[in-house]
C-alpha positions as CSV (number, residue, x, y, z in Angstrom):
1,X,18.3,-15.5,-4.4
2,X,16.1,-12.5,-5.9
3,X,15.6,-9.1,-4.3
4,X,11.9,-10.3,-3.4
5,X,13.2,-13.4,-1.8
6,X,15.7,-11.7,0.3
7,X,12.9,-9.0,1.2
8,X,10.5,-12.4,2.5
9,X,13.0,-13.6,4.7
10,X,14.0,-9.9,6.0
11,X,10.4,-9.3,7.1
12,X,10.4,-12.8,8.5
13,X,13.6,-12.3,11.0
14,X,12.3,-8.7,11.6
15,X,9.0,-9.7,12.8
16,X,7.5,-12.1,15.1
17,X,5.9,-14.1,12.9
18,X,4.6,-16.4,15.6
19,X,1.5,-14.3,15.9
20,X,-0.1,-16.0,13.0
21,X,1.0,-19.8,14.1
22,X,-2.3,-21.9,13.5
23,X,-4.3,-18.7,12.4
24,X,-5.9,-18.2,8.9
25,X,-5.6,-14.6,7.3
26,X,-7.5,-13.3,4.6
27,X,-6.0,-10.9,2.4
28,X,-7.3,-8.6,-0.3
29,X,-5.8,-6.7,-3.2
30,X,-3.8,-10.6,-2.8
31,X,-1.6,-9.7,-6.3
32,X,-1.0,-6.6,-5.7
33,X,2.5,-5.0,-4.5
34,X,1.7,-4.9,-0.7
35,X,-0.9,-7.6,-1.1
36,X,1.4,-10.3,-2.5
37,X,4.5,-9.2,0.3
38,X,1.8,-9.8,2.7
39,X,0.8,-13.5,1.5
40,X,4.5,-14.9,0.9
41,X,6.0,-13.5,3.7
42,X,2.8,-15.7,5.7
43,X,3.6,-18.2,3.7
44,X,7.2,-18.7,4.2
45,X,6.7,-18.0,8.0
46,X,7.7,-21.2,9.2
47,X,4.4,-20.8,10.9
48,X,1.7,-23.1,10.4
49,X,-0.3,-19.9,8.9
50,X,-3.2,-20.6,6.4
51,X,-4.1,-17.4,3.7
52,X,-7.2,-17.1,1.8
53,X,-6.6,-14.8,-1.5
54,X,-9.0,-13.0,-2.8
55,X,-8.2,-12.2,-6.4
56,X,-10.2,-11.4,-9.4
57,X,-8.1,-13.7,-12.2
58,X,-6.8,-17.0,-10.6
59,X,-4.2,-17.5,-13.6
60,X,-2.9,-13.9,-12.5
61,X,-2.6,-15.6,-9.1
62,X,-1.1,-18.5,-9.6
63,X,1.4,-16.8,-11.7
64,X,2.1,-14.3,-8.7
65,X,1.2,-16.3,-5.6
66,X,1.8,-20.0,-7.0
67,X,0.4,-22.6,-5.2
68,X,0.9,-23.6,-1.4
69,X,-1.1,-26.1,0.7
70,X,-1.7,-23.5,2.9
71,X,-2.7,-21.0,0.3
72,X,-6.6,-20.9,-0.7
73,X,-7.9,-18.7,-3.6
74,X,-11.0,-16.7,-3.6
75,X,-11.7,-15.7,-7.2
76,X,-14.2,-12.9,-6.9
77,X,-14.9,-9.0,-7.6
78,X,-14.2,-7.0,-4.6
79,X,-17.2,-5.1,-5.3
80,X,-19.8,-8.3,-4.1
81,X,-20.5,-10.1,-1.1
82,X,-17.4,-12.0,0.3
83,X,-18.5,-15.4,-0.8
84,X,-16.3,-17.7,1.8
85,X,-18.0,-19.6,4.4
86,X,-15.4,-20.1,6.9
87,X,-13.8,-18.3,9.7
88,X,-10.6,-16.5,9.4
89,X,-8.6,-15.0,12.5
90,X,-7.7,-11.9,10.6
91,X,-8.1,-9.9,7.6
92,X,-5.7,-7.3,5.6
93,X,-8.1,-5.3,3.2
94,X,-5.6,-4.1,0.4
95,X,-7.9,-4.3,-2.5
96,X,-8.3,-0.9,-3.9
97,X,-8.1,1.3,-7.8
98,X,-4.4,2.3,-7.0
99,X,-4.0,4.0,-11.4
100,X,-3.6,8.2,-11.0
101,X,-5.1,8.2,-14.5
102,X,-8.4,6.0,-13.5
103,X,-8.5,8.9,-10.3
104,X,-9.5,11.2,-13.1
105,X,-11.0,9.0,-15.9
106,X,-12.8,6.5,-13.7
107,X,-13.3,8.6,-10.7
108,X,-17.1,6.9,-10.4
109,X,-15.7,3.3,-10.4
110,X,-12.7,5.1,-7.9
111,X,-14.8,5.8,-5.2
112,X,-17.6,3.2,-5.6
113,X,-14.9,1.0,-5.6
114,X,-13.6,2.1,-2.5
115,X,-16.6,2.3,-0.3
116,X,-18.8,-0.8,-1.9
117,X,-15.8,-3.2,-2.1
118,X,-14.8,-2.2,1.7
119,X,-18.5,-2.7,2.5
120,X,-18.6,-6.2,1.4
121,X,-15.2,-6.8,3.4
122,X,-16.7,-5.0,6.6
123,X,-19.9,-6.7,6.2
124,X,-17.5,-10.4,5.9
125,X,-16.1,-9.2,9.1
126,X,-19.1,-8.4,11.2
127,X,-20.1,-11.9,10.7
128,X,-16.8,-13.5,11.7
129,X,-17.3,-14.3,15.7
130,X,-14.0,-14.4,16.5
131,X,-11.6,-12.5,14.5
132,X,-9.0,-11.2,16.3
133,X,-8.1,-7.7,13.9
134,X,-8.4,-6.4,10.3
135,X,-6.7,-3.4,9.1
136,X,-7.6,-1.2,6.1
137,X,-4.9,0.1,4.0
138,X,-5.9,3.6,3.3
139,X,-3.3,6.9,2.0
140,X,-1.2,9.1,2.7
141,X,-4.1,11.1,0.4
142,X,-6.6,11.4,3.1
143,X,-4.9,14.6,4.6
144,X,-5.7,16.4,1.4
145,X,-3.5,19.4,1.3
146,X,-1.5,19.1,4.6
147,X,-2.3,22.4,7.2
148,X,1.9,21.6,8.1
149,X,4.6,19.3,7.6
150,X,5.1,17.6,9.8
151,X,1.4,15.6,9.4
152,X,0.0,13.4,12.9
153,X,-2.8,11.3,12.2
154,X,-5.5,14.2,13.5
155,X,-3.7,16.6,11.0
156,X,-6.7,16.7,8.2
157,X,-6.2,19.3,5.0
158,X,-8.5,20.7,2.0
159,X,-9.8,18.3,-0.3
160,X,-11.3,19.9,-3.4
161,X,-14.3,17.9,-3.6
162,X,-15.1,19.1,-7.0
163,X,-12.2,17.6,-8.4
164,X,-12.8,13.9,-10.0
165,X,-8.9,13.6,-9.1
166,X,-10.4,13.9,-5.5
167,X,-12.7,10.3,-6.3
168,X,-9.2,8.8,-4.5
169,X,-8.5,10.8,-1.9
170,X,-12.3,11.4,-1.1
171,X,-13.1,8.0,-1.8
172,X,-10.2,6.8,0.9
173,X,-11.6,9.3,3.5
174,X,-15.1,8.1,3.6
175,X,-14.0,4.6,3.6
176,X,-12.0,5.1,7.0
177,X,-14.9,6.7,8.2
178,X,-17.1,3.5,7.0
179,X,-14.4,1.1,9.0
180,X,-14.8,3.1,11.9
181,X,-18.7,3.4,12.1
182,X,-18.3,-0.8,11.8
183,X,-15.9,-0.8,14.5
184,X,-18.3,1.6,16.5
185,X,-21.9,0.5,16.1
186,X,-20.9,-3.4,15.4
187,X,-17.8,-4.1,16.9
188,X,-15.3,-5.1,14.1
189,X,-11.3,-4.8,15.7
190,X,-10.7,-2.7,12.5
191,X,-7.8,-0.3,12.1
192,X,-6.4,1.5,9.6
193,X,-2.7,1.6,8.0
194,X,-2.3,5.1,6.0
195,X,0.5,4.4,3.8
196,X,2.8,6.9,2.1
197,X,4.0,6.1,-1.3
198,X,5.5,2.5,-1.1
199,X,7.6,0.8,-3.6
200,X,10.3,-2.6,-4.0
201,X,10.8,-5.2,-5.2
202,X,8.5,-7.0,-7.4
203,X,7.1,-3.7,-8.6
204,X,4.7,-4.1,-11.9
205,X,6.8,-3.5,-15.0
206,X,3.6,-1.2,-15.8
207,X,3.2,0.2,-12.9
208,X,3.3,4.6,-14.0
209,X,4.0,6.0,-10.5
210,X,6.7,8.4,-10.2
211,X,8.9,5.5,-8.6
212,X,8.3,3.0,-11.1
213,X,9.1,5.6,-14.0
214,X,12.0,6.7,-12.5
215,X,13.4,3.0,-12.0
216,X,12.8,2.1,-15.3
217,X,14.7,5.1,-16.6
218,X,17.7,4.0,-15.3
219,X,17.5,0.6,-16.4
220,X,16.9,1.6,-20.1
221,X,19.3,4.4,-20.0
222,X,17.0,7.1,-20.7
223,X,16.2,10.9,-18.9
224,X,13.7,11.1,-16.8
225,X,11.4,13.6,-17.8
226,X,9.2,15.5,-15.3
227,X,5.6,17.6,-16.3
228,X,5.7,18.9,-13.6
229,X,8.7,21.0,-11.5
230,X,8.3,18.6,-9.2
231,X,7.9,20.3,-5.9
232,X,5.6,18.1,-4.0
233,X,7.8,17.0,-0.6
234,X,6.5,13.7,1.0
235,X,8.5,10.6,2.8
236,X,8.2,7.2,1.3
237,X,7.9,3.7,2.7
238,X,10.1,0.3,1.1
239,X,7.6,-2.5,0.8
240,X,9.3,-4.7,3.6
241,X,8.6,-1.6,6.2
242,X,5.2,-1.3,4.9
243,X,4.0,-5.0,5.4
244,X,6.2,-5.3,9.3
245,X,3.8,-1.8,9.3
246,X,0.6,-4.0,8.6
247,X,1.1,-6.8,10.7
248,X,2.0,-4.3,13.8
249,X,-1.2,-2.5,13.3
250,X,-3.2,-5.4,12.4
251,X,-1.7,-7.5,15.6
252,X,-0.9,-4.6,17.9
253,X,-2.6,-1.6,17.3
254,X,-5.9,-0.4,18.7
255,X,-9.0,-0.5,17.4
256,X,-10.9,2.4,15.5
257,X,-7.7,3.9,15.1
258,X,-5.5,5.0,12.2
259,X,-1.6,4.7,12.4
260,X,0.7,6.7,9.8
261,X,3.3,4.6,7.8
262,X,6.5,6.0,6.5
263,X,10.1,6.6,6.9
264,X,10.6,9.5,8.3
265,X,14.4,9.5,6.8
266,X,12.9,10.1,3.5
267,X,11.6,13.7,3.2
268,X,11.6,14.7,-0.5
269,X,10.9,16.6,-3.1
270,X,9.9,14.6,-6.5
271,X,12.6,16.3,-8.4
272,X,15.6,15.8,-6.0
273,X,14.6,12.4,-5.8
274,X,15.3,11.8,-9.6
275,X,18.4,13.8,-9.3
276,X,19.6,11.7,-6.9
277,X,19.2,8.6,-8.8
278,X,20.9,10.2,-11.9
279,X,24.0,8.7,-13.5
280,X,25.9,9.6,-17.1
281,X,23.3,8.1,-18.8
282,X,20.4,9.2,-17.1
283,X,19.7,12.9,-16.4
284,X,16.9,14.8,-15.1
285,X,14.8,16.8,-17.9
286,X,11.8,19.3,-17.3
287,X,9.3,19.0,-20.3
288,X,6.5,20.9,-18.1
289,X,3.2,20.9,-19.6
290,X,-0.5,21.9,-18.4
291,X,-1.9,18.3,-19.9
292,X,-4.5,16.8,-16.8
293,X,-2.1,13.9,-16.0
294,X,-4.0,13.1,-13.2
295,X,-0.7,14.4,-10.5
296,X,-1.8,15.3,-7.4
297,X,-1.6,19.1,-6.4
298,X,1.7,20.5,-5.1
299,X,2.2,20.1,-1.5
300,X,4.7,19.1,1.3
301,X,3.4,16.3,3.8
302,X,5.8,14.6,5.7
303,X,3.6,12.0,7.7
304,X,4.8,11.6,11.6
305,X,5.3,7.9,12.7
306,X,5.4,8.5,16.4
307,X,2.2,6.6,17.1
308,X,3.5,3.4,15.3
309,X,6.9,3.5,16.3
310,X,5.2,3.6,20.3
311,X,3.8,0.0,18.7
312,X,7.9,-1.2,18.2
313,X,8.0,-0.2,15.0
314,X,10.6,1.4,13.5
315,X,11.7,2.2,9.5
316,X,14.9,0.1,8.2
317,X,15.1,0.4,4.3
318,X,16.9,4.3,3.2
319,X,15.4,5.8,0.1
320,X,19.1,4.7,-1.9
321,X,18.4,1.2,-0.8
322,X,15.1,1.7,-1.9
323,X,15.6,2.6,-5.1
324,X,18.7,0.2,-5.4
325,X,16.7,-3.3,-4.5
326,X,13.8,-1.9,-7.1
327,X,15.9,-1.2,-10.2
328,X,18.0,-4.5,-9.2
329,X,14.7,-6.3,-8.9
330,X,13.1,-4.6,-12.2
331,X,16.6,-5.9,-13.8
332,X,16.1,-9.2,-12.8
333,X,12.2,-9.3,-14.1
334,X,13.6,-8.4,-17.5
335,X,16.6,-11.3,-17.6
């Protein structure tokens, strides 16, 4: 059994999954790392749980998602008008430009992105008489440059808005605010999931977060090499937290509200968390350069979970098991 298969069926026994019996979920952002933990773990339920996809490239699907008789694909851009004409019980809006480099080199498409393509979700919503809850996965980035540490969900920081590297965080800020004038002026159960940085198994091979680059050091036997000193301090979030995360907030939190996601265990800095994955053959090098890489600004944010854990939530994956089930999954993508 593979790392992601295991990860499935741990979600599965760690949540009730019987919430979902006989309800159909839609789920954006469907391929993506979150998005695709989300739609097999429904799935493979037990639960007679129907999910509609909505992807942009069905052969991308298929080859992520497969095929399941309870599995429906909606091949569309995010960025129009939901184009399904039947009800769904709830809806997981994951869909999102996720690339640091697009932040800065695409920051138009960034935020349009953001606000039109969580529009057209909203909008889907709104006309959906019975749904029960969506959530919107937003960031960690909304709280800018943290005003302390220890960050609760009405702990807001500076944004410089003149920044295209700000199209993100900016973009996710005004989105929330979006979700929450729909949940305000026209009733849509939406909440919102603000998610540190998450990462597992089944991570993209290309995927260029720190993470992902640091993972694939140590599988090829290089240094990692850091631009930066790497003194930005933030907690971190394994995929299988993040998606029990999700579904508590979708099923059990309250409306027009927003709900931190991490593991509070994990409070690091970027450059001891490659040092503590190094070994003889990978070491930790400093090659600091003033190149626009599109990195975020220094800061320490360590984002308080109290308000989801009073939901029965609680973190279970430690950043060495993190890190372990990603480089053993990334191995077994390469075999």
């Amino acid at each position: 059994m593979s790392v992601f298969e295991e990860d499935i069926k741990n979600i599965i026994k760690d949540f009730d999954m019987s919430v979902f019996d006989g309800k159909t979920v839609l789920v954006t952002g469907a391929t993506g790392l979150i998005g695709k933990l989300c739609v097999k773990s429904l799935l493979n339920s037990g639960f007679d749980t129907k999910v509609v996809a909505l992807i942009r490239n069905e052969q991308k699907g298929l080859k992520v998602l497969g095929r399941n008789k309870n599995l429906e694909f909606l091949v569309q851009d995010i960025n129009e008008h939901v184009k399904f004409d039947k009800n769904v019980d709830y809806i997981i809006h994951g869909a999102s430009v996720t690339s640091s480099s697009d932040f800065v080199n695409k920051p138009v498409e960034t935020i349009l992105t953001a606000i039109n393509g969580t529009k057209n979700v909203l909008e889907f919503a709104r006309s959906q008489k019975d749904l029960l809850g969506m959530v919107y996965l937003s960031s960690l980035e909304v709280y800018g440059k943290p005003l302390k540490e220890d960050t609760k969900e009405n702990d807001y920081g500076y944004i410089d808005v003149l920044s295209p590297r700000s199209s993100y965080s900016e973009g996710k800020r005004m989105t929330e605010t979006l979700c929450i004038s729909y949940g305000s002026e026209y009733n849509v159960p939406v909440k919102i999931a603000r998610l540190s940085q998450t990462f597992g198994a089944g991570v993209d091979k290309n995927d260029t977060r720190v993470f992902a680059q640091f993972a694939k050091s140590v599988i090829n036997k290089q240094n990692i090499i850091l631009h930066t000193k790497g003194e930005t301090k933030r907690n971190y979030c394994y995929t299988t937290d993040a998606v029990r995360a999700i579904f508590t907030v979708l099923t059990k939190g309250e409306n027009n509200n927003a709900y931190n996601v991490a593991n509070k265990n994990t409070y690091i800095s970027i450059a001891d968390m490659a040092k503590s994955i190094e070994n003889e053959n990978t070491k930790v090098v400093f090659e600091i350069d003033n190149q626009n890489r599109g990195f975020n600004p220094t800061m320490q944010i360590c984002l308080n979970t109290e308000k989801l854990e009073n939901l029965g939530w609680s973190a279970k994956v430690d950043l060495a098991q993190m890190f372990g089930r990603t480089i053993k999954s990334m191995t077994e993508e390469n075999e």
